[in-house]
C-alpha positions in Angstrom: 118.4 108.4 -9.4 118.3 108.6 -12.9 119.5 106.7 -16.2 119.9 108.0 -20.3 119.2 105.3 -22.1 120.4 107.4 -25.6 122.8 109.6 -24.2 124.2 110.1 -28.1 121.4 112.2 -29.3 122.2 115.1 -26.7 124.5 116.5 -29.8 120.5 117.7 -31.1 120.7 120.6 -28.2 123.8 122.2 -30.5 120.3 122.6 -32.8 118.5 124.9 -29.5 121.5 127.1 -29.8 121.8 127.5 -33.3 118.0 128.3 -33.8 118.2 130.9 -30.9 121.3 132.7 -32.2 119.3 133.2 -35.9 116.5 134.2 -34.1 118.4 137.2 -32.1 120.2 138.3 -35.1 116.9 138.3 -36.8 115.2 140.7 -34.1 118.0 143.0 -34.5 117.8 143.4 -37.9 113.7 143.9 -38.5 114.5 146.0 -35.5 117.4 148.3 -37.2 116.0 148.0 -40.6 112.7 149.8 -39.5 114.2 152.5 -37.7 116.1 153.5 -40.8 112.6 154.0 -42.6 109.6 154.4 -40.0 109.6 156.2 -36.0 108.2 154.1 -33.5 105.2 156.4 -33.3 104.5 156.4 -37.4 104.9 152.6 -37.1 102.4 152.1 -34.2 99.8 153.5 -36.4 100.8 152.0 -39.7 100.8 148.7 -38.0 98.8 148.8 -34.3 98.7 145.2 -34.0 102.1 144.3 -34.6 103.2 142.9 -30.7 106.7 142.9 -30.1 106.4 140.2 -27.3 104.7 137.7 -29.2 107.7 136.6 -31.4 109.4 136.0 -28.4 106.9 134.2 -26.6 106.2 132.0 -29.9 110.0 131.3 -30.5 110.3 130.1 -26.5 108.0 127.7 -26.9 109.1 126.1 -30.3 112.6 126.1 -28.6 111.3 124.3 -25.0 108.6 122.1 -27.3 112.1 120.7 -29.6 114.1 120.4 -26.8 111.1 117.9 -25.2 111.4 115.9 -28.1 115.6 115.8 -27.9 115.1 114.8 -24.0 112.3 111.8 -25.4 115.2 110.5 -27.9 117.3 110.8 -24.9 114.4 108.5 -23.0 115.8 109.5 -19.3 114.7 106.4 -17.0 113.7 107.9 -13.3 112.4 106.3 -10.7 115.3 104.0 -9.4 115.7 103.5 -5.5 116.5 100.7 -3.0 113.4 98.7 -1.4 114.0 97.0 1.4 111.6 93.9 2.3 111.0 90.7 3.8 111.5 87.4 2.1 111.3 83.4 3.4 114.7 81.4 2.9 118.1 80.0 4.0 121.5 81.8 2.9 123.1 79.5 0.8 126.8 79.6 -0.8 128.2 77.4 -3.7 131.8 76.8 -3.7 133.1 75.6 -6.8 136.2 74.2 -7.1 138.2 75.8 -10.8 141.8 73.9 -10.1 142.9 72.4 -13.5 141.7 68.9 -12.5 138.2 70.4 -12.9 139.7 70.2 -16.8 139.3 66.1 -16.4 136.5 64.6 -19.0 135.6 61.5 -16.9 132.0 63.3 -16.5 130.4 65.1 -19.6 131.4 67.5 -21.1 134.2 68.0 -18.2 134.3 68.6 -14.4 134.3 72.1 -14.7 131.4 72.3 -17.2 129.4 69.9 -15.2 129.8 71.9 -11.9 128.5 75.1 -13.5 125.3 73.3 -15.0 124.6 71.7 -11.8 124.8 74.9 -9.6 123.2 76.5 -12.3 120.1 74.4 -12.3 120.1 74.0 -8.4 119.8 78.0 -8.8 116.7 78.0 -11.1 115.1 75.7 -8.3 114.9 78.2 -5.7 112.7 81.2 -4.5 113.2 83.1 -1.8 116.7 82.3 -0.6 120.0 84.2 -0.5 122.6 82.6 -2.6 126.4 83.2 -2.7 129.4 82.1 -5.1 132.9 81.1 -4.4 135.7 80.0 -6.6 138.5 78.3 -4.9 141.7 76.4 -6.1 144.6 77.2 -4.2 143.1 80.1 -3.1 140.0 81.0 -2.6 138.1 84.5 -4.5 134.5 85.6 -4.0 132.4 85.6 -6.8 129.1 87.2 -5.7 128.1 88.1 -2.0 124.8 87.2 -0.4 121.8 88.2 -3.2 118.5 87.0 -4.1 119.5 88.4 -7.8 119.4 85.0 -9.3 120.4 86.1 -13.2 123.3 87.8 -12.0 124.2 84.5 -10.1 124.1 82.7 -13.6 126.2 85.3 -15.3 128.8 85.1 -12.6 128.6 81.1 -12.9 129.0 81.1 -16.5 132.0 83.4 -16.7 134.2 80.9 -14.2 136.9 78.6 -15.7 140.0 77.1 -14.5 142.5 80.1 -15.9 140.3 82.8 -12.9 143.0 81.8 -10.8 147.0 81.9 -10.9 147.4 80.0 -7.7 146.9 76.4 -8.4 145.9 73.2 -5.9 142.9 72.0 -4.3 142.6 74.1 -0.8 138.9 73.0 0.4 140.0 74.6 3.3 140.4 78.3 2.1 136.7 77.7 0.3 135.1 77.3 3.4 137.0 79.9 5.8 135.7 82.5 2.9 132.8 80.9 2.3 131.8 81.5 6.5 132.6 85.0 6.0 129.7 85.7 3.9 126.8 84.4 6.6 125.9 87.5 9.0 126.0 86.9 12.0 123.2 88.7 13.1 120.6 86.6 11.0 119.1 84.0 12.3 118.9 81.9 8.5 119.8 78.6 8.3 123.5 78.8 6.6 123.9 76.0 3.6 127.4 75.4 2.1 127.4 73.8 -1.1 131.4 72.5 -2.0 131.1 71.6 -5.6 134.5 69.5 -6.1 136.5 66.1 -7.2 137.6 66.8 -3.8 141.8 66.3 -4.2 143.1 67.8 -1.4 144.6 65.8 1.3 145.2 69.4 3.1 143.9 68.0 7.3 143.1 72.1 7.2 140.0 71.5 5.5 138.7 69.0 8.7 139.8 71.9 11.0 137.8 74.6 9.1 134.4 72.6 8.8 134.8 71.9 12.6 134.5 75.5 13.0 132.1 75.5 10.6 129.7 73.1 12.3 130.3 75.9 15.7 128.8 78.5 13.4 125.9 76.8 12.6 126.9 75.9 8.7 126.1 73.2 7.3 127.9 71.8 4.8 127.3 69.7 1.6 129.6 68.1 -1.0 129.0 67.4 -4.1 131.2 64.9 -5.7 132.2 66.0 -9.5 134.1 63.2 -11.1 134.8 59.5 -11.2 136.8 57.3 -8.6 138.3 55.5 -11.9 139.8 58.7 -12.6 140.9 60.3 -15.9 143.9 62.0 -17.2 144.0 66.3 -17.8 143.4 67.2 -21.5 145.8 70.5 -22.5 143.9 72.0 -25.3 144.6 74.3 -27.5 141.4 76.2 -29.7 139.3 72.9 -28.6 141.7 70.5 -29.7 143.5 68.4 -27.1 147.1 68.7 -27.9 148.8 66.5 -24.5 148.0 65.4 -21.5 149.3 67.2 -17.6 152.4 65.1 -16.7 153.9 64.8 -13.5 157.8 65.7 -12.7 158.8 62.0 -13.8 157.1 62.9 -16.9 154.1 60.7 -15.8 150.5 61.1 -17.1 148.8 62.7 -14.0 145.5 60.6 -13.5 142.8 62.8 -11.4 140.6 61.0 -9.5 137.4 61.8 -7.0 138.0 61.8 -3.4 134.5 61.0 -2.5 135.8 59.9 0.8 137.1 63.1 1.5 134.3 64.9 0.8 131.9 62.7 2.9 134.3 63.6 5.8 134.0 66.9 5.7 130.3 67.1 5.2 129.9 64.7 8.6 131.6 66.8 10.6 128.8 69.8 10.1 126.0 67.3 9.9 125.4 67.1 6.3 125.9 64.8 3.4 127.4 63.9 0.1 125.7 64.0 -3.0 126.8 62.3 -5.8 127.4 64.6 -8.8 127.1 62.9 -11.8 123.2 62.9 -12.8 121.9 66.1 -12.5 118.2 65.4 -12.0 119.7 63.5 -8.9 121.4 66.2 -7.3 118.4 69.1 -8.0 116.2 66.6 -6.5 118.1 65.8 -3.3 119.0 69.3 -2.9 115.5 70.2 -3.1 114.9 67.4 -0.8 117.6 69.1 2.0 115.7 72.5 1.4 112.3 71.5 2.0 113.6 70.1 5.5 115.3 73.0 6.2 113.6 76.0 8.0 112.7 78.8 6.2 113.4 82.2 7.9 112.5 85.9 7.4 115.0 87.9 6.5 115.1 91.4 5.5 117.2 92.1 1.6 117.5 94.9 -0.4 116.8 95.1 -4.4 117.2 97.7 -6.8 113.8 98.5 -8.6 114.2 99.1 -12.5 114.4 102.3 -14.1 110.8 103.5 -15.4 111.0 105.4 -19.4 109.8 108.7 -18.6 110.2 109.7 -22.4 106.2 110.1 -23.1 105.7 113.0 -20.9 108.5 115.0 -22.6 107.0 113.8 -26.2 103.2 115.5 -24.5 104.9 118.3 -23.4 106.4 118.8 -26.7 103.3 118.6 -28.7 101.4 120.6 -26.4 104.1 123.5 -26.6 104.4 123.2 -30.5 100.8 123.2 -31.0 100.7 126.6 -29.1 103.5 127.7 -31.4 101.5 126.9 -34.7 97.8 128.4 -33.4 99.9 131.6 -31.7 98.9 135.0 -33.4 101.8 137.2 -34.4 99.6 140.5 -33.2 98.6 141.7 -30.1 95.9 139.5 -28.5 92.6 141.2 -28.8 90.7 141.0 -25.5 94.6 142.0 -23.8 94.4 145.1 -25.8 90.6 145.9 -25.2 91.8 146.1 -21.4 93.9 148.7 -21.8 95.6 147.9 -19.4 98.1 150.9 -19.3 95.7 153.5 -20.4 96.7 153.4 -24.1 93.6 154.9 -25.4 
């Protein structure tokens, strides 16, 4: 596989052309123009040294030596293929709940903007283990499959918000039946969910699906984002709250953490609650639940990076100009002594 880094400068190659076409008009002409005043026998003896290959050998190499130093600007990257090797860790998936009550401000800066940091800095914690990402409100949509590719983890983290999905609600229950999907079934990891949430859903789905959670061998762990005091849901408009969600009635809606609800469906697979709301807490208990977990090998895949390969078209190119320059026009000397073709 291969990569041009300055795909733009290939418009240099229309200069190769150009150079070659004056080059073959020039041959003609010298050519016609000394026929009109000399034979080729009278001109061999005028001028015996005068090699008629040697332009043309000179010329191909200025025209290849150029064209390495178009191909440098260029800078193709080679190198590029899949490595397959063994690393120790669990496979771990964050869920994180983007339903507009993730908009509340009862934690700083906001639920949703909490949730991100936290997953965030639980990310820049590990080494070694698989990590997934899953946004759910009344659906839920996969965000980033099984990787050990940690910075694209953070990019996908940071783009989430609460507008990703049309389909609003809090439907725990769809985050973990998608969130199972992602473990293979044919490792033998440990499998970590992580539900990042304020945890309103009073959906009895979401018991059923960590049940069968718990028969696969997942564990799962909530982490309460919010307050139990609750707080209303700020509409904004360009960063400037302009009303709060109302209900049918016309009622402030008041958002509150179901940390109840949460512990529930972390018992059922043997895990726990984590409170939420100091992060140096939750990295250190989750760092806490990995060191007591058992590490496993695992084989994953990973890209290596494209290598600039631009240098050895620049030697290339300076070798064949240099040529070019020190070149003879005439015959070479010791080639002619040879005589070869019994010229003498």
């Amino acid at each position: 596989m291969y990569e041009l880094e300055n795909i733009s400068w290939s418009w240099l190659f229309l200069l190769i052309i150009l150079i070659s076409i004056l080059f073959i008009f020039d041959r003609a002409w010298k050519i016609k123009t000394q026929k009109l005043f000399f034979s080729k026998s009278n001109l061999e003896r005028l001028s015996p040294n005068i090699s008629n290959l040697k332009p043309i050998i000179k010329i191909f190499f200025m025209i290849v030596g150029i064209s390495m130093f178009i191909i440098a600007m260029i800078n193709p990257k080679i190198g590029t293929k899949i490595e397959t090797f063994q690393r120790l860790g669990v496979d771990i998936v964050f869920a994180v709940d983007v339903s507009k009550s993730m908009l509340a401000e009862d934690i700083a800066p906001s639920r949703i903007e909490k949730s991100k940091q936290l997953v965030g800095q639980v990310i820049n914690n590990l080494g070694g283990d698989r990590i997934g990402i899953v946004a759910y409100a009344g659906k839920a949509f996969p965000q980033l499959p099984l990787t050990t590719d940690y910075s694209s983890a953070k990019m996908f983290l940071q783009n989430m918000n609460t507008d990703m999905l049309s389909s609003q609600g809090t439907a725990i229950d769809e985050a973990i039946r998608l969130s199972s999907t992602y473990f293979d079934k044919d490792q033998s990891t440990e499998r970590l969910l992580f539900i990042v949430s304020d945890g309103e859903d009073h959906n009895d789905l979401s018991y059923e699906m960590a049940d069968l959670a718990a028969k696969n061998n997942i564990i799962i762990y909530s982490i309460g984002v919010g307050t139990e005091k609750g707080s209303p849901i700020p509409i904004k408009k360009n960063g400037i709250v302009m009303s709060y969600k109302k209900d049918i009635n016309g009622e402030v809606v008041i958002t509150k953490l179901n940390k109840n609800y949460l512990e529930n469906i972390s018992d059922k697979t043997k895990g726990k609650y984590i409170d939420g709301s100091v992060t140096e807490n939750v990295i250190n208990e989750v760092i806490e639940i990995l060191e007591n977990t058992e590490k496993k090998e695992f084989d994953t895949q990973k890209f290596s990076e494209f290598k600039d390969q631009f240098q050895w078209f620049i030697l290339i190119g300076f070798v064949l100009i240099v040529i070019d320059i020190f070149m003879r026009d005439g015959k070479t000397i010791w080639l002619k002594n040879l005589n070869l073709f019994n010229e003498k």
